[in-house]
Backbone as CSV, one residue per row, in Angstrom:
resi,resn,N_x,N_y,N_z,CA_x,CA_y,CA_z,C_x,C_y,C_z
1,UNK,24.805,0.348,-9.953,23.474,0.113,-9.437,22.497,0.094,-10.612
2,UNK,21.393,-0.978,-10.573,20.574,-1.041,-11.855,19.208,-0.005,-11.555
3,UNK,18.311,-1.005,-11.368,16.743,-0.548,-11.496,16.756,-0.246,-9.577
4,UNK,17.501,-0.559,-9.114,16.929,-0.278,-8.087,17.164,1.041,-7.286
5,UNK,17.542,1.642,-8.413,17.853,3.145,-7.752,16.501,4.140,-8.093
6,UNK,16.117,3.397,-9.149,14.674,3.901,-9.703,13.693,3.289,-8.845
7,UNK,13.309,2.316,-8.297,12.841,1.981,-7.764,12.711,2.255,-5.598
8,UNK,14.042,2.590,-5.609,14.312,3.732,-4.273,13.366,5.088,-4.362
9,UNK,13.862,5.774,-5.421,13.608,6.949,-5.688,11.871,6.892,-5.745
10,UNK,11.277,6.176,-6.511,9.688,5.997,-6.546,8.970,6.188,-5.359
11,UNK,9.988,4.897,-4.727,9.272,4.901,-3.005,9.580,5.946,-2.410
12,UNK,10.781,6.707,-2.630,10.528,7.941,-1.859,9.716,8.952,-2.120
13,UNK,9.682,9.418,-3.502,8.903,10.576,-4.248,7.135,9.916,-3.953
14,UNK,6.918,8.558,-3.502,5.399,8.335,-3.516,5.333,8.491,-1.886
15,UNK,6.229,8.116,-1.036,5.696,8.618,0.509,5.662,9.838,0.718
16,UNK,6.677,10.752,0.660,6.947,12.223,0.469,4.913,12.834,-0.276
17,UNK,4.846,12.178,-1.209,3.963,12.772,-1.708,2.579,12.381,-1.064
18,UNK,2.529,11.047,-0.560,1.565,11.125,0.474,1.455,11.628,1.187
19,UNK,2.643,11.891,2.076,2.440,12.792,3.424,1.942,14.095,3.042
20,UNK,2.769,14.387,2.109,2.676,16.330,1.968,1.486,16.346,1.307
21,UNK,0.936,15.849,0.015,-0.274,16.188,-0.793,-1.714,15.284,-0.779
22,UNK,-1.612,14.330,0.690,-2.516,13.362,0.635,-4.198,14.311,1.185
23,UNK,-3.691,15.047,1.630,-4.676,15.572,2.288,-5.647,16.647,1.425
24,UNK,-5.007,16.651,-0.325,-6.491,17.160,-1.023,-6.597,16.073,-2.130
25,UNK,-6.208,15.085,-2.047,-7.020,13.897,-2.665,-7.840,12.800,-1.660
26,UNK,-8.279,13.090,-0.764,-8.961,12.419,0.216,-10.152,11.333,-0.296
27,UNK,-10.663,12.316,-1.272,-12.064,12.282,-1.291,-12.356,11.108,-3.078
28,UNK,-10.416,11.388,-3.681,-10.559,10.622,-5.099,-10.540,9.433,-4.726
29,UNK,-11.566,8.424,-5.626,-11.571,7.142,-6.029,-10.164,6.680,-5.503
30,UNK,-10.259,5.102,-4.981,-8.853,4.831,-4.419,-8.289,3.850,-6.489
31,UNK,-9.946,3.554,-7.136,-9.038,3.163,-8.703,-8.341,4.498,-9.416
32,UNK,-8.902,5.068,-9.236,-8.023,6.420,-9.733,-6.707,6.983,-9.285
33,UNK,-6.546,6.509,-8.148,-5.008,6.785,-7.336,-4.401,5.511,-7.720
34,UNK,-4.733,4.451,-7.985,-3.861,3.444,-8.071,-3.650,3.394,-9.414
35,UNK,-4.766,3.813,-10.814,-4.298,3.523,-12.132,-3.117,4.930,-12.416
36,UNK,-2.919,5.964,-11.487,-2.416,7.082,-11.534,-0.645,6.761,-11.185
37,UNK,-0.794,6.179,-10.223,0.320,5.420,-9.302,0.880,4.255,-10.769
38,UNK,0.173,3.499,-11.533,0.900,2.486,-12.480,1.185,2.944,-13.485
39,UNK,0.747,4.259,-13.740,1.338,4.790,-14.851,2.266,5.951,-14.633
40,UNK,2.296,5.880,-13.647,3.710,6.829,-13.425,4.752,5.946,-13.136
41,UNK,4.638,5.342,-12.326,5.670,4.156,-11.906,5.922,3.230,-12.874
42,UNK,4.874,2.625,-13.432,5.556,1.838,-14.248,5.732,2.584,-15.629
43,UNK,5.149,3.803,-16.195,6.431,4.474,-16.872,7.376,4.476,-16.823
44,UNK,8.017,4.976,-15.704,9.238,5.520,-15.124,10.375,3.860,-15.207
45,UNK,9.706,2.946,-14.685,10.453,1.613,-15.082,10.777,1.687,-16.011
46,UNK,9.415,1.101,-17.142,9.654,1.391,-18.889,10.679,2.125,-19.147
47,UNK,10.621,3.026,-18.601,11.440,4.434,-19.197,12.773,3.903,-19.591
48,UNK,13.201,3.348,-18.282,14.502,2.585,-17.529,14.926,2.062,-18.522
49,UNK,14.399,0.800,-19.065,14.925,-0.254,-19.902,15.190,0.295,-20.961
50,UNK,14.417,1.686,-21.855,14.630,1.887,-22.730,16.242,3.381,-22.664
51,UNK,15.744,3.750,-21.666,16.889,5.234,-21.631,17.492,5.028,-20.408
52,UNK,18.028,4.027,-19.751,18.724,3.899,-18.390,17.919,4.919,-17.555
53,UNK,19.191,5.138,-16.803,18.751,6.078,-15.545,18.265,7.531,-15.763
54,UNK,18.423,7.786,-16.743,17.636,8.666,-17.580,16.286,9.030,-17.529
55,UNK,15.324,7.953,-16.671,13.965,8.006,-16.898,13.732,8.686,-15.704
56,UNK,14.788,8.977,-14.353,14.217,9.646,-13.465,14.165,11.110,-14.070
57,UNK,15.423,11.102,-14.632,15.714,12.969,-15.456,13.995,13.103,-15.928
58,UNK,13.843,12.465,-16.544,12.198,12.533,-17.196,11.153,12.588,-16.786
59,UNK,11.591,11.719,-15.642,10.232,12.278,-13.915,10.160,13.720,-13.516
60,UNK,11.716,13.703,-13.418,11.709,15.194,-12.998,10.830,16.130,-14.376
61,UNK,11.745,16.339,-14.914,10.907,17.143,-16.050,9.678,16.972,-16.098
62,UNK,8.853,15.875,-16.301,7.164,15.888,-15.809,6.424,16.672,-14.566
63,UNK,7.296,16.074,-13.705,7.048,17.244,-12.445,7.030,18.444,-12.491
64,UNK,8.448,19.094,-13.294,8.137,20.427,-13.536,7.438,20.838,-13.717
65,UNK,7.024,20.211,-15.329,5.954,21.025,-16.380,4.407,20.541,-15.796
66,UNK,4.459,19.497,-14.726,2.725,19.361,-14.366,2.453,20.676,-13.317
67,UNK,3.316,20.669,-12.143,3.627,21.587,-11.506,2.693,23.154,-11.919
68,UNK,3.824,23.629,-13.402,3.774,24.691,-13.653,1.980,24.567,-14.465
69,UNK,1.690,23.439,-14.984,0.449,23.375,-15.586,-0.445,23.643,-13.849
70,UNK,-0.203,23.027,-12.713,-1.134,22.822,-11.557,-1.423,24.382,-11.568
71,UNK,-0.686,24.967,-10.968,-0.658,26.536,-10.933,-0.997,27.413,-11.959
72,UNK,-1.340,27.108,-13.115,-1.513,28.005,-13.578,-3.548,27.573,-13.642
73,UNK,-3.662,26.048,-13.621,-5.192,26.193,-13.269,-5.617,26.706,-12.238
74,UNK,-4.885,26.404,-11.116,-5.558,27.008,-9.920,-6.069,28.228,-9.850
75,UNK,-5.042,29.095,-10.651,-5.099,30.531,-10.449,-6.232,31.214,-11.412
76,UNK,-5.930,29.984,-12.133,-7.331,30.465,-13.394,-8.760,29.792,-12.835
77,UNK,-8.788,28.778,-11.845,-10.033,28.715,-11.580,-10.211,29.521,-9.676
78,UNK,-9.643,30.148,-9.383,-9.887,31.035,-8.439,-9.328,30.540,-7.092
79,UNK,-8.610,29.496,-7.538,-7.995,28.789,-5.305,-6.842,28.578,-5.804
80,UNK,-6.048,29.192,-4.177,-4.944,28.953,-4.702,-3.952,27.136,-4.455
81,UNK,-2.937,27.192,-5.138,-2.613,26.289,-5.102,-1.694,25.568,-4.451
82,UNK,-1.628,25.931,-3.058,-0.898,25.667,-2.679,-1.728,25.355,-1.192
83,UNK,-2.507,25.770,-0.545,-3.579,25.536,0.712,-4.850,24.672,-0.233
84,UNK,-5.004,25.382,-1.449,-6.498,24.635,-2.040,-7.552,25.804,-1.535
85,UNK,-7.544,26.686,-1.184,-8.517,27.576,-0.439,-8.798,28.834,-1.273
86,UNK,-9.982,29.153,-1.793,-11.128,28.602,-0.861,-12.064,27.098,-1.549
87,UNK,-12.032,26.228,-0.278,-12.297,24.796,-0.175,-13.099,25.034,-0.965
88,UNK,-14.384,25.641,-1.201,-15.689,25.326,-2.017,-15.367,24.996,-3.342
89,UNK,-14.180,26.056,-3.567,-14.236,26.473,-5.177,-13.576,25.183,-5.833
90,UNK,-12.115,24.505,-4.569,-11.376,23.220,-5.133,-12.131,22.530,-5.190
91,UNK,-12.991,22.049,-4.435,-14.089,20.669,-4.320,-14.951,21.040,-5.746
92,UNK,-15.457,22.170,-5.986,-16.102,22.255,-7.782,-15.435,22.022,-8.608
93,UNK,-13.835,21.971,-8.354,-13.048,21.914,-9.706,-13.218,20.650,-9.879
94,UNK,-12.559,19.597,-8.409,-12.655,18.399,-9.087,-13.767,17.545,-8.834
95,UNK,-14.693,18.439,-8.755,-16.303,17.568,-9.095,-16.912,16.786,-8.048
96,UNK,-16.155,17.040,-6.369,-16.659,16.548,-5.506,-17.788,17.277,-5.093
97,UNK,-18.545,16.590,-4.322,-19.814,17.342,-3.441,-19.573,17.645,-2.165
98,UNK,-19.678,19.294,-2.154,-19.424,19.992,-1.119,-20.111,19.782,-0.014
99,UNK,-19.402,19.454,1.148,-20.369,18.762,2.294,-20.808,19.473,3.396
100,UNK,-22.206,19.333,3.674,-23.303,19.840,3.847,-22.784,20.334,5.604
């Protein structure tokens, strides 16, 4: 199997991640989700051509280490990371306006 096992895997790891984490990026720019979306994905292609199937191993590992980076801001800016609560404090982190 070539690219299209990488290309399975994308579509799954990007619905999965809509469903489960769509609901505290609501409020981001839809260019910011999509230039976010081409550089992960089409990394992860890139990746392909240069290190085979190798480039998902490398997804993963990104995941880890963003993961372990997510959590350790959360906790340092006061919500936790896993509900986002308390709402006020996530909406200051990422610079939305808290609604009235």
């Amino acid at each position: 199997m070539g690219i299209e096992l990488e290309l399975a895997t994308l579509l799954v790891i990007r619905t999965l991640g809509n469903f489960i984490f769509g609901r505290f990026e609501f409020e981001a720019p839809l260019g910011e989700k999509l230039i976010k979306w081409m550089v992960v994905d089409g990394g992860t292609v890139a990746l392909y051509y240069v290190i085979g199937h190798w480039a998902l191993a490398f997804r993963l590992g990104l995941f880890v280490a963003a993961t372990t980076a997510h959590f350790i801001a959360c906790r340092r800016e006061g919500f936790d990371p896993i509900y986002a609560t308390p709402r006020k404090k996530y909406y200051d982190f990422k610079g939305w306006d808290w609604p009235a």
